[in-house]
LUMKOL-639175 format. One record per residue (C-alpha): residue in one letter; x, y, z. Coordinates in steps of 0.001 Angstrom, whole numbers, plus 524288, in hexadecimal, padded with zeros to 5 digits. Example, Ala and Ser with C-alpha at 12.3 -4.5 7.8 and 13.67 -1.06 7.14 Angstrom:
residues 2
A8300C7EE6C81E78 S835667FBDC81BE4 
//
This chain:
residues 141
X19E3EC3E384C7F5 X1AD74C3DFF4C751 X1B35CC4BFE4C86F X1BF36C4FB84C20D X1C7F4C54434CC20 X1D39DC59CA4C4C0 X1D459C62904B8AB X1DE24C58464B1FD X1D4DFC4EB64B34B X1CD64C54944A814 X1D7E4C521A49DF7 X1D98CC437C49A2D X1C895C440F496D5 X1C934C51D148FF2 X1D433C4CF44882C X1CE3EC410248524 X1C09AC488E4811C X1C7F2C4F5847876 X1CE78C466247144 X1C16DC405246F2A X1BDEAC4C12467FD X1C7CAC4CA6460BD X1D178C53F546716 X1DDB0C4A7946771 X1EAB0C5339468ED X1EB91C583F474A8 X1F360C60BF4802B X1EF51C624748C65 X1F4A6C6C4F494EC X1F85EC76F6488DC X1FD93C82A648CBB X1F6CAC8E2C48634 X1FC71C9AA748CF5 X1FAE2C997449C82 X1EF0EC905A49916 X1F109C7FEA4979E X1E66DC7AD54901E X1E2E2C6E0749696 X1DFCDC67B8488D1 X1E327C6C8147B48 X1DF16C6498471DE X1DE13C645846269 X1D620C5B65458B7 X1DAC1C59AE44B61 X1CE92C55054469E X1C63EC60A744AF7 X1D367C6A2144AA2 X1CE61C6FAC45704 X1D4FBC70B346352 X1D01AC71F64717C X1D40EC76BF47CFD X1D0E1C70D148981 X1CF5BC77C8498CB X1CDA4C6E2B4A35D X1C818C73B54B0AA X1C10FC6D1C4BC97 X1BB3CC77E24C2FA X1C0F3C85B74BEBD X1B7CCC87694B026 X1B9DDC95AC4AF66 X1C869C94374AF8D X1C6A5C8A204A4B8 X1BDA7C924049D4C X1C949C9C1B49E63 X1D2F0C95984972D X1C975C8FC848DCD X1C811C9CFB489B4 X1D6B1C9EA848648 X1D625C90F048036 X1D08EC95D14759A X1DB04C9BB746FE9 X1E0C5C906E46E4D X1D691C85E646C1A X1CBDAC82C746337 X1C21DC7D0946D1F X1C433C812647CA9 X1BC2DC785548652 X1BE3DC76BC496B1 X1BBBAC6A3A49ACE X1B604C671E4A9BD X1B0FDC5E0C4B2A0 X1A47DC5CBD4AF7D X19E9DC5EED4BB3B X1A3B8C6CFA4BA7F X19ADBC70114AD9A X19069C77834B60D X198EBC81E74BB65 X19EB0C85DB4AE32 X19925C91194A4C9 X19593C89B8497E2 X1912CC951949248 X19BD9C9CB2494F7 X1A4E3C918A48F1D X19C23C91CF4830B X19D3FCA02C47FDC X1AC4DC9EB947F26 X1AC6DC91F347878 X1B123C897E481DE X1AD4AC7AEF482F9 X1AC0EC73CF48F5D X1ACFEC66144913E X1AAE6C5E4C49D0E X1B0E5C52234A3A8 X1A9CBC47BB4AC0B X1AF9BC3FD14B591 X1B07DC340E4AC44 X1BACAC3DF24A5DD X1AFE4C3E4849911 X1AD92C4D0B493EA X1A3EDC517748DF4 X1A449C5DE248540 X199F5C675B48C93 X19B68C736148426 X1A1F9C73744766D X1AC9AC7E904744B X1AD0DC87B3469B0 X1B701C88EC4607D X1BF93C946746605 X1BF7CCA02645E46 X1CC59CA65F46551 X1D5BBC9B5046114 X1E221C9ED845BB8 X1E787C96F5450FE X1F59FC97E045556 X1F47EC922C462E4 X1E9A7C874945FBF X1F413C8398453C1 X1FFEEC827E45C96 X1F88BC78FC465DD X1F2E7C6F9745A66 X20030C71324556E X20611C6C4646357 X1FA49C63BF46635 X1FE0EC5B8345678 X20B4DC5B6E458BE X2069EC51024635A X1FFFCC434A462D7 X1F109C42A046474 X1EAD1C3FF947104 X1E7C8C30EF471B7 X1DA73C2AC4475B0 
//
């Protein structure tokens, strides 16, 4: 098995799971407070958006700021290498709503444990980041 040695090596497959599902505009690195979301992302089709927390070892510190995601997203999932699965809390993430998805070496992902549609989002900062993630052009394949 390949292991994923840096955090930003989770990016380029994350982002290209998620515009397989759907979610084609998207930002990564959005500032929300002191947090950066490592992907924000919104689809059109499903009017949903998602936000994103990469970690490679750390998943209570992701788990964290998935939490204060929510205000801001639809759908909040952390994303690991998946040889990192064991050591994290999956009922804990469940209770909260929080999906986790994991990436192989092969950089494919594989959703693990579907989020929940947050309950604590507030209109006014999910609108301002469709609004800024429309006013650009759609990820590409």
């Amino acid at each position: 098995m390949t292991h994923i040695k840096r955090e930003a090596l989770l990016l380029p497959p994350i982002a290209a799971y998620a515009r397989r599902k759907s979610f084609r505009w998207q930002r990564p690195e959005l500032q929300f407070y002191e947090y950066r979301i490592d992907l924000y992302a919104f689809s059109r089709a499903q009017n949903l958006t998602v936000a994103i927390e990469l970690k490679l070892h750390n998943w209570r510190r992701a788990f964290q700021q998935a939490l204060v995601y929510q205000l801001c997203s639809d759908l909040v999932f952390i994303a690991v290498p998946i040889e990192r699965i064991s050591a994290i809390n999956l009922n804990l993430l469940g209770e909260h709503g929080i999906g986790l998805i994991g990436v192989f070496g092969d950089h494919s992902c594989r959703q693990l444990l579907a989020a929940s549609r947050s309950t604590v989002v507030r209109a006014d900062y999910r609108q301002e980041y469709v609004e800024m993630l429309l006013g650009g052009l759609p990820c590409r394949n």
